[in-house]
PyMOL CGO cylinders between C-alpha atoms (Angstrom):
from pymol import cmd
from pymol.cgo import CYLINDER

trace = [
    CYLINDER, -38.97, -72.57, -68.25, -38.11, -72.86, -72.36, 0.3, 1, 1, 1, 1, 1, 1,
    CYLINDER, -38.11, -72.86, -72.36, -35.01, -74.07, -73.26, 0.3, 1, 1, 1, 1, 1, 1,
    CYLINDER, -35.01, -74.07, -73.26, -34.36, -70.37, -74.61, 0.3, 1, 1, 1, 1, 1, 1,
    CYLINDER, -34.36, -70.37, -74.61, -34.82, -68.91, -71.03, 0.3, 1, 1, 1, 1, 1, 1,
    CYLINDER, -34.82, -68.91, -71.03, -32.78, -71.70, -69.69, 0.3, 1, 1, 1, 1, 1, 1,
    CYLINDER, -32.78, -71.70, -69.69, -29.85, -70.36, -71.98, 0.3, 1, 1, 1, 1, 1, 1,
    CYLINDER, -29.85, -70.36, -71.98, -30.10, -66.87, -71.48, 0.3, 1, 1, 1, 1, 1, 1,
    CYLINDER, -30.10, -66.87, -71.48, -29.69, -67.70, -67.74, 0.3, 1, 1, 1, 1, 1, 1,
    CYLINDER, -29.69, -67.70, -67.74, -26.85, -69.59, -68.22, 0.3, 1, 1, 1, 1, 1, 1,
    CYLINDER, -26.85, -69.59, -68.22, -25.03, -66.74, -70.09, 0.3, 1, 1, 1, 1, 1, 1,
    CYLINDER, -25.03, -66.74, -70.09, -25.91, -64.34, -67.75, 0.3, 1, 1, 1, 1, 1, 1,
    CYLINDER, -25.91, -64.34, -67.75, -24.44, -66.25, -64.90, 0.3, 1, 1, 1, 1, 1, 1,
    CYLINDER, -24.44, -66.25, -64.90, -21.72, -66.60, -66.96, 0.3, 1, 1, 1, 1, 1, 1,
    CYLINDER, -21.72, -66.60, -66.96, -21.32, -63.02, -67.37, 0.3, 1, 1, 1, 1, 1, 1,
    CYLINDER, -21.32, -63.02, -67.37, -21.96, -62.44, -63.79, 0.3, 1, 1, 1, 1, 1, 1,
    CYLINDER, -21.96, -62.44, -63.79, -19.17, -65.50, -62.89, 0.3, 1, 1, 1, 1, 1, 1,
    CYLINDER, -19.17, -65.50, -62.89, -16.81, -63.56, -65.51, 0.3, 1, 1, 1, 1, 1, 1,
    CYLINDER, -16.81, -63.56, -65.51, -17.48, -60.00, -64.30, 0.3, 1, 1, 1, 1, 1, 1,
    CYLINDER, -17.48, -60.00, -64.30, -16.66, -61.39, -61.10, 0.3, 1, 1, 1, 1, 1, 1,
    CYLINDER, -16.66, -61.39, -61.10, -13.87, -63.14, -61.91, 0.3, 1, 1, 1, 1, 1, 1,
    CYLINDER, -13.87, -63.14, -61.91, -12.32, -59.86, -63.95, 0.3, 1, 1, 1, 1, 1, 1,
    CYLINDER, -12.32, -59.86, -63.95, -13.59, -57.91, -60.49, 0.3, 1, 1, 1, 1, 1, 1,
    CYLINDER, -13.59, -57.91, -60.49, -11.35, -60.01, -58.74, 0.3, 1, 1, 1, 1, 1, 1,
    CYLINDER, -11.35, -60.01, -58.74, -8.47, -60.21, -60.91, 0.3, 1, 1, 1, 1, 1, 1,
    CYLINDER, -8.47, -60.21, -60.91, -8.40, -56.60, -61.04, 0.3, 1, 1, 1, 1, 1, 1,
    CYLINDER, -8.40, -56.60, -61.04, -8.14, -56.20, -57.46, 0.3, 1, 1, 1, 1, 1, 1,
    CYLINDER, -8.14, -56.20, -57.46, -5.57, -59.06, -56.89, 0.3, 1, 1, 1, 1, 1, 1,
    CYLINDER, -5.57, -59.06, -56.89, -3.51, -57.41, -59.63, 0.3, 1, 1, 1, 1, 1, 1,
    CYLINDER, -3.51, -57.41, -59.63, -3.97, -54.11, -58.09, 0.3, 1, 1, 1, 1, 1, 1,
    CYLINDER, -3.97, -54.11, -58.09, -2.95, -55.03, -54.23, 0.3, 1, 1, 1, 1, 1, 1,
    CYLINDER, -2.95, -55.03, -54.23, -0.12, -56.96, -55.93, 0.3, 1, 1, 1, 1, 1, 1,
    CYLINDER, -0.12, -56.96, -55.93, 1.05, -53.60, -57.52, 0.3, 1, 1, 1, 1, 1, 1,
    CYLINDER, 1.05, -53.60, -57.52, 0.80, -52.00, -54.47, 0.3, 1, 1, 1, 1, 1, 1,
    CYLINDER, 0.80, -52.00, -54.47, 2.79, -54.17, -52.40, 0.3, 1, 1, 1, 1, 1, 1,
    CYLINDER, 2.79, -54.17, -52.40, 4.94, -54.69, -55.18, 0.3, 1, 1, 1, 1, 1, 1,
    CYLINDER, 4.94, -54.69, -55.18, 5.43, -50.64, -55.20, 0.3, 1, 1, 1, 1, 1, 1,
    CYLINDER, 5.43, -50.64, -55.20, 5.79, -50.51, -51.55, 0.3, 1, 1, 1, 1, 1, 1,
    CYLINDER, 5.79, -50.51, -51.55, 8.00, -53.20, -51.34, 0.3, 1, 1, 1, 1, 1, 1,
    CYLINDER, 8.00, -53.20, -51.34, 10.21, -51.00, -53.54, 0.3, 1, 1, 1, 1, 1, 1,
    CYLINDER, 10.21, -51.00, -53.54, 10.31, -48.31, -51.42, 0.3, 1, 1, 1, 1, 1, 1,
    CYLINDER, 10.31, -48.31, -51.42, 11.06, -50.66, -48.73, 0.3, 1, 1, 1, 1, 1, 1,
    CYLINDER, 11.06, -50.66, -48.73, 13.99, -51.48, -50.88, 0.3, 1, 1, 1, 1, 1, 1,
    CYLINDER, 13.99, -51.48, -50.88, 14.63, -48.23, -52.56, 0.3, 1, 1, 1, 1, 1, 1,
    CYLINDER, 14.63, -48.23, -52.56, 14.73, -46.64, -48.87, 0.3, 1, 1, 1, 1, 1, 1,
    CYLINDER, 14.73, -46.64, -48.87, 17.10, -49.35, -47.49, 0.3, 1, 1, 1, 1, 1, 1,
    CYLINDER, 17.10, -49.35, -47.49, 19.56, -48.87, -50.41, 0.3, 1, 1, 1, 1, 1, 1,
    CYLINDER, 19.56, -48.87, -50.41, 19.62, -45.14, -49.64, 0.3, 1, 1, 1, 1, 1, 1,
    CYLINDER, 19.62, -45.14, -49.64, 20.47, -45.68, -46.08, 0.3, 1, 1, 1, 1, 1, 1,
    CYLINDER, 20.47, -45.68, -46.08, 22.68, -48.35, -47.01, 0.3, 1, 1, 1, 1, 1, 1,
    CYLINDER, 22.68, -48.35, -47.01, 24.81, -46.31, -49.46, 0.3, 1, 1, 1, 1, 1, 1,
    CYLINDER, 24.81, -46.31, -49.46, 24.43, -43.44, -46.69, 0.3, 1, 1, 1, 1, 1, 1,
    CYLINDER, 24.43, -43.44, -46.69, 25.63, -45.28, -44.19, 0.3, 1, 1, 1, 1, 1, 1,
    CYLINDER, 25.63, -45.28, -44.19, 28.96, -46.55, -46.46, 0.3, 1, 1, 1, 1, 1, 1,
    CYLINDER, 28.96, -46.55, -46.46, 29.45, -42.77, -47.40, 0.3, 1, 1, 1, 1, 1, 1,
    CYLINDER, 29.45, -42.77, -47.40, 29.40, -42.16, -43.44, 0.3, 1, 1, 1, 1, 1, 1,
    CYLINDER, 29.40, -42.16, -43.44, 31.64, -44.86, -42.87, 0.3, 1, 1, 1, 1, 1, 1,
    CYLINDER, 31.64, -44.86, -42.87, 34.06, -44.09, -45.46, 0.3, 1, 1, 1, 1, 1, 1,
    CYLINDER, 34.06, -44.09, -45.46, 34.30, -40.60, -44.27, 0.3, 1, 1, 1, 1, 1, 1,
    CYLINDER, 34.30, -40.60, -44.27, 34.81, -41.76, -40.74, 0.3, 1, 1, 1, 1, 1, 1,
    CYLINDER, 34.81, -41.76, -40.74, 37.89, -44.16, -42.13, 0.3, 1, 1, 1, 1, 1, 1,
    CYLINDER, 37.89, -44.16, -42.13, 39.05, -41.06, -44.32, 0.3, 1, 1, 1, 1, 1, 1,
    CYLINDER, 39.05, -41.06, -44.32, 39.06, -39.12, -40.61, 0.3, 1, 1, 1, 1, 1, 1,
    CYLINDER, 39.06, -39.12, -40.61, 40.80, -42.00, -38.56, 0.3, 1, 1, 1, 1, 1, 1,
    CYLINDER, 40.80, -42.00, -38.56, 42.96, -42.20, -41.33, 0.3, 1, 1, 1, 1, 1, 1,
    CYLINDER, 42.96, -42.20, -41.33, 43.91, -38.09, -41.50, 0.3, 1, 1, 1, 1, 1, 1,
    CYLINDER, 43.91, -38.09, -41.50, 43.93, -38.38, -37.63, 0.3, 1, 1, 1, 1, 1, 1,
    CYLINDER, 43.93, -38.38, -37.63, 46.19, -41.17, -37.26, 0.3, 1, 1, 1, 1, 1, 1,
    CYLINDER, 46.19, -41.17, -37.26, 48.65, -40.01, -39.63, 0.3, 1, 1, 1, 1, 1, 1,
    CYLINDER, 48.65, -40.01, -39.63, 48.42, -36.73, -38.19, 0.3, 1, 1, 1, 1, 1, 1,
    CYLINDER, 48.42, -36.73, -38.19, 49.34, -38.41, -34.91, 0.3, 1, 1, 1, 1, 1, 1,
    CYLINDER, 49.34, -38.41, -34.91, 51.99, -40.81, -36.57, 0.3, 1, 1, 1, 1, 1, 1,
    CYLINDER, 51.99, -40.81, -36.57, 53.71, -37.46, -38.03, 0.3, 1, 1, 1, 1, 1, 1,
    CYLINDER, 53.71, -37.46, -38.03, 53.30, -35.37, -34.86, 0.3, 1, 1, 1, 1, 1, 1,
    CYLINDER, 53.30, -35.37, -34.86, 55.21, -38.01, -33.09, 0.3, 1, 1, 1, 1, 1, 1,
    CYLINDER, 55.21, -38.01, -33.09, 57.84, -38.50, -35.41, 0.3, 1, 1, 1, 1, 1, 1,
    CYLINDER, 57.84, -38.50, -35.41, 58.77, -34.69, -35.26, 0.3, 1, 1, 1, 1, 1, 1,
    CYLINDER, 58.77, -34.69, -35.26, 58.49, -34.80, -31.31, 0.3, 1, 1, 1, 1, 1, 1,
    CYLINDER, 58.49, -34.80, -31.31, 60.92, -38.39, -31.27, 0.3, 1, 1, 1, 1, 1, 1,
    CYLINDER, 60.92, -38.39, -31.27, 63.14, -36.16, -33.86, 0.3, 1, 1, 1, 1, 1, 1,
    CYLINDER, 63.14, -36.16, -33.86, 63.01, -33.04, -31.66, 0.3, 1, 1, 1, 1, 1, 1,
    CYLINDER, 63.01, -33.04, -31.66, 63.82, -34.52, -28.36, 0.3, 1, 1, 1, 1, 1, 1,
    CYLINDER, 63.82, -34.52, -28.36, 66.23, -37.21, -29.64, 0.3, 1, 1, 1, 1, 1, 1,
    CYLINDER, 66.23, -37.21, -29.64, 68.17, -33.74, -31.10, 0.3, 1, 1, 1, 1, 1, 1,
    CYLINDER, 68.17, -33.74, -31.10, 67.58, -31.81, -27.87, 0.3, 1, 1, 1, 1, 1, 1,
    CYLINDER, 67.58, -31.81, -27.87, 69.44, -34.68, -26.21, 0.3, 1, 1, 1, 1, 1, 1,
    CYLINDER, 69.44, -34.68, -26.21, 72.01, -35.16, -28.33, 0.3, 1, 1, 1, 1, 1, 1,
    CYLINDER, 72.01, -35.16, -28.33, 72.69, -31.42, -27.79, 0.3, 1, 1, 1, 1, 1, 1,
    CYLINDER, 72.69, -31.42, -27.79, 72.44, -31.93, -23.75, 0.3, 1, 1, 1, 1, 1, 1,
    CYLINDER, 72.44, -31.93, -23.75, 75.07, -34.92, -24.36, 0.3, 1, 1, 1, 1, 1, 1,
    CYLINDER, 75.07, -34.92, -24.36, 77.73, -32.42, -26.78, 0.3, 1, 1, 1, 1, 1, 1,
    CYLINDER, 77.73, -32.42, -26.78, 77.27, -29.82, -23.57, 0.3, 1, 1, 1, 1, 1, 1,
    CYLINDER, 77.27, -29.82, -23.57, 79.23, -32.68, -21.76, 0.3, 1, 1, 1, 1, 1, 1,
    CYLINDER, 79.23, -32.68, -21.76, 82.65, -30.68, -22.98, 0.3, 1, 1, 1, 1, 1, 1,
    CYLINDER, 82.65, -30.68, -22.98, 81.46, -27.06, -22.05, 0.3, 1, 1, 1, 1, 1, 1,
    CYLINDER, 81.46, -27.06, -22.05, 80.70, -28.98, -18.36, 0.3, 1, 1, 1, 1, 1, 1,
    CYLINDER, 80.70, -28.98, -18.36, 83.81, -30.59, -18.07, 0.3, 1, 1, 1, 1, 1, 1,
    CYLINDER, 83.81, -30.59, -18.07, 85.62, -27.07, -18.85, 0.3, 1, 1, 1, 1, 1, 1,
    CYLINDER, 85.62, -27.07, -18.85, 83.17, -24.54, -17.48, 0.3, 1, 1, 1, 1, 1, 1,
    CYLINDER, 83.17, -24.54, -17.48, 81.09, -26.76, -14.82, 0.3, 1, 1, 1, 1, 1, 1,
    CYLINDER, 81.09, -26.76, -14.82, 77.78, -26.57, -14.55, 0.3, 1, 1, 1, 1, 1, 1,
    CYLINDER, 77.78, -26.57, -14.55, 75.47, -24.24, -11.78, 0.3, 1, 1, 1, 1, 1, 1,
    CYLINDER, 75.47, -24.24, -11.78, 78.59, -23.24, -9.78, 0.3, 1, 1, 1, 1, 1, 1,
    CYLINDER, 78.59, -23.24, -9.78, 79.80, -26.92, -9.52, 0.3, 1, 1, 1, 1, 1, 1,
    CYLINDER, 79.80, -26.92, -9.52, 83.35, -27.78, -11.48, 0.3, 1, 1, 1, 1, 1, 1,
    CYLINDER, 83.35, -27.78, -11.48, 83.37, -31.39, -13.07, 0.3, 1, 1, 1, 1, 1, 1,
    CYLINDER, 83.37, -31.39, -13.07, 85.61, -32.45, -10.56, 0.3, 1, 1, 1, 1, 1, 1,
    CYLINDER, 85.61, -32.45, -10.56, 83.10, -31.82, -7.62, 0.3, 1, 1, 1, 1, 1, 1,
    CYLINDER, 83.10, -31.82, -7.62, 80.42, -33.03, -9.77, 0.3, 1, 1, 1, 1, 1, 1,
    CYLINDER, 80.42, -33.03, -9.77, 82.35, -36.58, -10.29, 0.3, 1, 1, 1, 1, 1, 1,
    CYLINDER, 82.35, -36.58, -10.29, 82.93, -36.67, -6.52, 0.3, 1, 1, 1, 1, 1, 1,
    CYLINDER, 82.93, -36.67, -6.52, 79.62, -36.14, -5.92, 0.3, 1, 1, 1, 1, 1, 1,
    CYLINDER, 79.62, -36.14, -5.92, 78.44, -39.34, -7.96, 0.3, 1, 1, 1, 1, 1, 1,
    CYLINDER, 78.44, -39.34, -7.96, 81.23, -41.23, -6.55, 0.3, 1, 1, 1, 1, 1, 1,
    CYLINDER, 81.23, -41.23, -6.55, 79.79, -40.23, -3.12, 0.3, 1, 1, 1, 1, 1, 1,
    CYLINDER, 79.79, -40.23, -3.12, 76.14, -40.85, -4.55, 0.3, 1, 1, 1, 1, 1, 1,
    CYLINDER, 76.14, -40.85, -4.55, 77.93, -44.53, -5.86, 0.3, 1, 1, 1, 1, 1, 1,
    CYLINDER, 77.93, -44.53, -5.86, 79.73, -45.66, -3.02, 0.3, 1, 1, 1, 1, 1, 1,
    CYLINDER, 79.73, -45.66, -3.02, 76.61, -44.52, -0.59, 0.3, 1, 1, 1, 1, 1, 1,
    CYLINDER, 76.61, -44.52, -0.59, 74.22, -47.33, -2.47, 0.3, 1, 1, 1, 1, 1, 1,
    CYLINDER, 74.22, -47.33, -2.47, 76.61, -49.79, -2.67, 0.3, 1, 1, 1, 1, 1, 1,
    CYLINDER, 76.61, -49.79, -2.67, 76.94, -49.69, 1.14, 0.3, 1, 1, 1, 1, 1, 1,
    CYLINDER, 76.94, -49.69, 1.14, 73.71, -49.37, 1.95, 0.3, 1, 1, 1, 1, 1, 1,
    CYLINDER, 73.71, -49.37, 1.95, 73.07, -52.18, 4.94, 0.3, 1, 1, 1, 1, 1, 1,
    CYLINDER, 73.07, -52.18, 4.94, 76.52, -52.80, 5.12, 0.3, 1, 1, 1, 1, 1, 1,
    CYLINDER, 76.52, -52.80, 5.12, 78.31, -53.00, 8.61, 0.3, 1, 1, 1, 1, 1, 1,
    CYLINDER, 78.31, -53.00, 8.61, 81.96, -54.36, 7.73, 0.3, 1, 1, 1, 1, 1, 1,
    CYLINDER, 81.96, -54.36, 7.73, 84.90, -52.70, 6.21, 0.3, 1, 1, 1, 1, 1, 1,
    CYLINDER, 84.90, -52.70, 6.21, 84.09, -51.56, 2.02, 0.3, 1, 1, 1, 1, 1, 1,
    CYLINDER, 84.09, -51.56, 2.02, 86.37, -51.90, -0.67, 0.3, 1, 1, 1, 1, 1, 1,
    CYLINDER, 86.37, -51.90, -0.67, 85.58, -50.11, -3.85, 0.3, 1, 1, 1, 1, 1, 1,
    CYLINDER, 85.58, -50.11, -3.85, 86.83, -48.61, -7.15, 0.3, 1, 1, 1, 1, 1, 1,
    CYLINDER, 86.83, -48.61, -7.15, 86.25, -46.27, -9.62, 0.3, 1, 1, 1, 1, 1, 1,
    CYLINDER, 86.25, -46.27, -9.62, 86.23, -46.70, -13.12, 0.3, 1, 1, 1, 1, 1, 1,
    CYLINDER, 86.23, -46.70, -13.12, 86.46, -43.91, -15.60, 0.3, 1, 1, 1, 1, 1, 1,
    CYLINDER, 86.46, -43.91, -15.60, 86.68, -42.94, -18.84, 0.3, 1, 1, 1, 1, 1, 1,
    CYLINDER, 86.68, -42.94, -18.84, 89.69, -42.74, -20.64, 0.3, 1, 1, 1, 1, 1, 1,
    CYLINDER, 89.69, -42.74, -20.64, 89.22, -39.11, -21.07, 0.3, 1, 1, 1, 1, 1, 1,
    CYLINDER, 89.22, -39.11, -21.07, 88.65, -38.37, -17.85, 0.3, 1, 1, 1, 1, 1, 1,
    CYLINDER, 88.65, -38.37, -17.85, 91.20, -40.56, -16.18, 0.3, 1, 1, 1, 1, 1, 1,
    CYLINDER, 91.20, -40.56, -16.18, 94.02, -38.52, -18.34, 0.3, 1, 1, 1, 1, 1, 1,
    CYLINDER, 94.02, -38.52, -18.34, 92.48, -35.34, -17.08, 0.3, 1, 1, 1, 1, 1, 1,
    CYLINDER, 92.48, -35.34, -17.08, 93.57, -34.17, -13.64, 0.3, 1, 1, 1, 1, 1, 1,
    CYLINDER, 93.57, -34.17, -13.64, 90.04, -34.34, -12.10, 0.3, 1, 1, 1, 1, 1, 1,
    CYLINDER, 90.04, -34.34, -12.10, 90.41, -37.34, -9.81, 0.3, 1, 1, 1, 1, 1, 1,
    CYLINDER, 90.41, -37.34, -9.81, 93.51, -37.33, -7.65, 0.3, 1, 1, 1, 1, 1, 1,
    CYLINDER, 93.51, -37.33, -7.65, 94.51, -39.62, -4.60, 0.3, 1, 1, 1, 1, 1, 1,
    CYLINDER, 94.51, -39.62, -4.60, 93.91, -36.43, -2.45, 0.3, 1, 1, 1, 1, 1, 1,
    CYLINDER, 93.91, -36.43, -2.45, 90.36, -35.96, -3.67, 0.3, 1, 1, 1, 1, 1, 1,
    CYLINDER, 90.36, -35.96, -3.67, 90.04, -40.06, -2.96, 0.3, 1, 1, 1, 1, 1, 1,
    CYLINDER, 90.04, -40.06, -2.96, 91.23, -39.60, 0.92, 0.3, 1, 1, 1, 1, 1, 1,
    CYLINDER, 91.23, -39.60, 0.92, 89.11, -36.91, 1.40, 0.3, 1, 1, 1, 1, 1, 1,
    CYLINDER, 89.11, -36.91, 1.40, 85.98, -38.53, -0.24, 0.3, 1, 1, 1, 1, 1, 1,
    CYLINDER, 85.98, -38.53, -0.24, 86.64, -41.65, 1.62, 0.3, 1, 1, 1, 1, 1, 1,
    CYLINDER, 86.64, -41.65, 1.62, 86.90, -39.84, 5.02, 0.3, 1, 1, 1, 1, 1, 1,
    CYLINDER, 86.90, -39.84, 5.02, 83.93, -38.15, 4.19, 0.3, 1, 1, 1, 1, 1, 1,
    CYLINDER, 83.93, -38.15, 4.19, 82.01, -41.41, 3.24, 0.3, 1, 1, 1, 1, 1, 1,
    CYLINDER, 82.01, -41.41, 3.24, 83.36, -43.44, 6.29, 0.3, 1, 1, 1, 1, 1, 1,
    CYLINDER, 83.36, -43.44, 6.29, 82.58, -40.60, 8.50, 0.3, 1, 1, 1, 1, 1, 1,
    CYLINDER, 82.58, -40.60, 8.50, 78.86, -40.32, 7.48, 0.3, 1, 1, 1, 1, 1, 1,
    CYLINDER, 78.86, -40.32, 7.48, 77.79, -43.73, 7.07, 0.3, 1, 1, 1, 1, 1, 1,
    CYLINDER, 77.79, -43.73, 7.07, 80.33, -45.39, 9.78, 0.3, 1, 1, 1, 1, 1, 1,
    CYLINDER, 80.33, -45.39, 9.78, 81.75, -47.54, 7.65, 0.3, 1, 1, 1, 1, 1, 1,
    CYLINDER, 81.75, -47.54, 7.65, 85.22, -47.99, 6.95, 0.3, 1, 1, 1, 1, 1, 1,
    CYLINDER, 85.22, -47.99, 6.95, 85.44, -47.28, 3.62, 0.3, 1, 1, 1, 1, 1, 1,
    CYLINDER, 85.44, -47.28, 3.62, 88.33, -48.05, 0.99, 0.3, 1, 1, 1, 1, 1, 1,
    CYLINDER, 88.33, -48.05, 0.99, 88.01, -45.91, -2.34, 0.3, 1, 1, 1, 1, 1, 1,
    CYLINDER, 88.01, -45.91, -2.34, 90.56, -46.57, -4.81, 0.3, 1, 1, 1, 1, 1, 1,
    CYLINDER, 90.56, -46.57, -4.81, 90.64, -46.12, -9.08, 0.3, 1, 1, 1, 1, 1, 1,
    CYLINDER, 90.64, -46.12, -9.08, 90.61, -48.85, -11.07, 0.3, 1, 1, 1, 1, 1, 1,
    CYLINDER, 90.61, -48.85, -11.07, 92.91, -49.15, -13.91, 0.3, 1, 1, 1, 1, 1, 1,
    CYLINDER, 92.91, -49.15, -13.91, 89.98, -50.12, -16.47, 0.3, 1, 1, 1, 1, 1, 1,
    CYLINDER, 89.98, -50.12, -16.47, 88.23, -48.11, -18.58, 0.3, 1, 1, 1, 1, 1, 1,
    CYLINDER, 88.23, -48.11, -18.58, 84.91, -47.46, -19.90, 0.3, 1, 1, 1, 1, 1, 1,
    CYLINDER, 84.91, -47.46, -19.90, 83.36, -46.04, -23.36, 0.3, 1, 1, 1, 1, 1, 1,
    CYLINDER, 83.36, -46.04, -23.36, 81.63, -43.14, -21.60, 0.3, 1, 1, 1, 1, 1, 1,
    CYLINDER, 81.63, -43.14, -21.60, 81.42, -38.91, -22.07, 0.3, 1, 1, 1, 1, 1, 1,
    CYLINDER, 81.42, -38.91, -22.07, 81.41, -38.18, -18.68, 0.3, 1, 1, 1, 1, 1, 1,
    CYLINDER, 81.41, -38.18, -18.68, 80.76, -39.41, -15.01, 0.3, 1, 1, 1, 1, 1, 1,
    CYLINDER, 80.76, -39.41, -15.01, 82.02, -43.07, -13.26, 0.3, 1, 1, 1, 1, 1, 1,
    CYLINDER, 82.02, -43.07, -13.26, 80.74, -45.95, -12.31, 0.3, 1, 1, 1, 1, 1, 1,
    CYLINDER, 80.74, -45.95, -12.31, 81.64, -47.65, -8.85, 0.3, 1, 1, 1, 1, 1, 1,
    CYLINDER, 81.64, -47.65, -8.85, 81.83, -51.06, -7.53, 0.3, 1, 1, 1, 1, 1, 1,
    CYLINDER, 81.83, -51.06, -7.53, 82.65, -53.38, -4.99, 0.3, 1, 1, 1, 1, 1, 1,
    CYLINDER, 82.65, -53.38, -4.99, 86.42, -54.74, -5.47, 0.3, 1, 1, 1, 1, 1, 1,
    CYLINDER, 86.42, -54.74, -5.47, 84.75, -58.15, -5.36, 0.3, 1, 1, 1, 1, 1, 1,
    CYLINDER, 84.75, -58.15, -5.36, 82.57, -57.13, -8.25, 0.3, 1, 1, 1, 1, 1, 1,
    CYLINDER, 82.57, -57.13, -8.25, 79.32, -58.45, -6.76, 0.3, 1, 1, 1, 1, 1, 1,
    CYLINDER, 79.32, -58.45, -6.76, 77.45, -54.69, -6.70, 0.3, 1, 1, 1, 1, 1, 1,
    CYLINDER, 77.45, -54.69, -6.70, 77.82, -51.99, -9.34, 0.3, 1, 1, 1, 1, 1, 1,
    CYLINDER, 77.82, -51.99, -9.34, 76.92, -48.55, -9.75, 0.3, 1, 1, 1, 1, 1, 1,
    CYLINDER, 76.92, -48.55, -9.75, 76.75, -46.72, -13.30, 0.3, 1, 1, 1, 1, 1, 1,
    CYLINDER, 76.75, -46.72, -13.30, 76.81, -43.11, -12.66, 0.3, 1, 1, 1, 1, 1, 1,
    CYLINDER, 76.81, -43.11, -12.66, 77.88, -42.51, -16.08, 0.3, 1, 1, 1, 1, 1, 1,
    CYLINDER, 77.88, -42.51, -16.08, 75.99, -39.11, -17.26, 0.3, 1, 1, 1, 1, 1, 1,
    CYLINDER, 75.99, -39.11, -17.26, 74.38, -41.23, -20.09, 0.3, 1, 1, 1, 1, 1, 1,
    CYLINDER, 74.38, -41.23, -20.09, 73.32, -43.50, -17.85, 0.3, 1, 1, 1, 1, 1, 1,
    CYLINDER, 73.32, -43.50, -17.85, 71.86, -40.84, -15.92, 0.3, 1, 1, 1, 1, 1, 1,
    CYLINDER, 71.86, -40.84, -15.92, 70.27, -39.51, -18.79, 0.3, 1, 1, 1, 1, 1, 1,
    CYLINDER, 70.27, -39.51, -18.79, 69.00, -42.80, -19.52, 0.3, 1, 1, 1, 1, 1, 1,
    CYLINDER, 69.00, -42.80, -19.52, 67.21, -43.20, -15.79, 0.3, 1, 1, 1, 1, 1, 1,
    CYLINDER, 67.21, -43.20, -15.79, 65.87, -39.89, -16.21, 0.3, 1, 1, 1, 1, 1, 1,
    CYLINDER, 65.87, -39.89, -16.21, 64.01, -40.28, -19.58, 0.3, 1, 1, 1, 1, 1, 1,
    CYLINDER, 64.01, -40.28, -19.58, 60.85, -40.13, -18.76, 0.3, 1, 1, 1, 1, 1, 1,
    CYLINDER, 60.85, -40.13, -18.76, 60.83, -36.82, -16.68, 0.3, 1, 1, 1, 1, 1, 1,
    CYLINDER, 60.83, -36.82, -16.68, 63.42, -35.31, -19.17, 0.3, 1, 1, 1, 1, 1, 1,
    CYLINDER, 63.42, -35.31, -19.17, 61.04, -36.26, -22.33, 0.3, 1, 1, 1, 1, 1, 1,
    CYLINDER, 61.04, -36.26, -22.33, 58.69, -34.83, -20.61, 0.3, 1, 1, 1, 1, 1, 1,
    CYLINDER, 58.69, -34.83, -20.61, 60.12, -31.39, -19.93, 0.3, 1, 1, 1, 1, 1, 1,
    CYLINDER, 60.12, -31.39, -19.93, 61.71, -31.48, -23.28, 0.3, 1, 1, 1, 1, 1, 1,
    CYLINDER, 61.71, -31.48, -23.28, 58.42, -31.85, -24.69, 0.3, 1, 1, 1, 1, 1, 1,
    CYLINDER, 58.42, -31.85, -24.69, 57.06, -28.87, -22.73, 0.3, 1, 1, 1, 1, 1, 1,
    CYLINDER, 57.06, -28.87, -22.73, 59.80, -26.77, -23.77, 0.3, 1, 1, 1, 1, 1, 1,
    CYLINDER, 59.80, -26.77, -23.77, 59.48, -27.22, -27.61, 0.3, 1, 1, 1, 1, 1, 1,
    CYLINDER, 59.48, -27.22, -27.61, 55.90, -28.07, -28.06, 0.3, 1, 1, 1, 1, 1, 1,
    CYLINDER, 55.90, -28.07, -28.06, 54.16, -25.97, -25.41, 0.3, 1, 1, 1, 1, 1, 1,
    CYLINDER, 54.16, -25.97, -25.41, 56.41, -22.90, -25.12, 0.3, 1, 1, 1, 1, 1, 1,
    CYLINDER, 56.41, -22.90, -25.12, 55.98, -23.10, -21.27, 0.3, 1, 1, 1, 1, 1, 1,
]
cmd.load_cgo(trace, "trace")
């Protein structure tokens, strides 16, 4: 083999070696593209779902946020409401004390807490009982508690728990629209029967009926 043949072979392996090359680089480049491009949608599709998922999420806070204040309000105009409704229960005090209340006067109603009073205070007891009444000054100007009404209470209480009883009214008073409280003359037990106080034990149920009344029509 010339040295001319001997060159043109070298050239054309060259070519071949740089076709092949090229060939190569070509598909490199084009497989990079492509994962490059599908990468992207990777990406792309990701960012989408992201910003999707932040527009979700942002409604969802814009909903807690409409649903809590919706709840905050509701129970503002219910704590309004009722706290109304009872101050309107505690005013009807004065129509009670002059009209009574389901057939009852005051008077009988007061006996009947100082009965109620006196009944838990001796509760397990087996000796004589000593105890007083303290009422407002309101009431305690008002005839509705006279010695009379104290014998016959104390009779009354004696005879159904057989006890001796004492009942007797004290000469303090207490800040109080209506009712009494009772306690021992030793002052070791004490019974608030006051009608605020009553109120006050009674929350709950009366809330609850309150509630019915203005927010359910029933």
């Amino acid at each position: 083999m010339g040295a001319k043949e001997i060159v043109e072979k070298i050239k054309s392996e060259a070519n071949e070696e740089k076709e092949k090359v090229i060939r190569e680089a070509k598909e490199n480049a084009k497989k990079e593209l492509e994962d490059a491009i599908k990468e992207i949608e990777v990406q792309k599709k990701r960012f989408v779902e992201a910003e999707e998922r932040k527009g979700s999420e942002e409604k969802e806070r814009i909903v807690r946020a409409a649903r809590q204040k919706a709840r905050k309000l509701r129970w503002t105009v219910e704590e309004e409401m009722i706290g109304k409704a009872l101050d309107a229960t505690l005013k009807r005090i004065k129509s009670v004390k002059s009209e009574g209340f389901k057939g009852n006067s005051y008077p009988n109603i007061l006996a009947g807490l100082i009965k109620d009073s006196t009944i838990s205070i001796a509760a397990g007891s087996s000796a004589g009982l000593e105890v007083e009444v303290i009422l407002s000054e309101e009431d305690a100007a008002a005839p509705y508690i006279d010695k009379a009404m104290l014998k016959n209470l104390t009779d009354e209480i004696s005879n159904d728990l057989g006890v001796n009883v004492r009942l007797s009214l004290s000469d303090e008073r207490m800040k109080s629209a209506g009712g009494v409280i009772v306690r021992r003359k030793d002052g070791e037990i004490e019974v608030n029967n006051t009608l605020e106080q009553r109120m006050a034990r009674l929350s709950t149920s009366l809330r609850e009926e309150i509630m019915k009344t203005l927010f359910t029509g029933t």
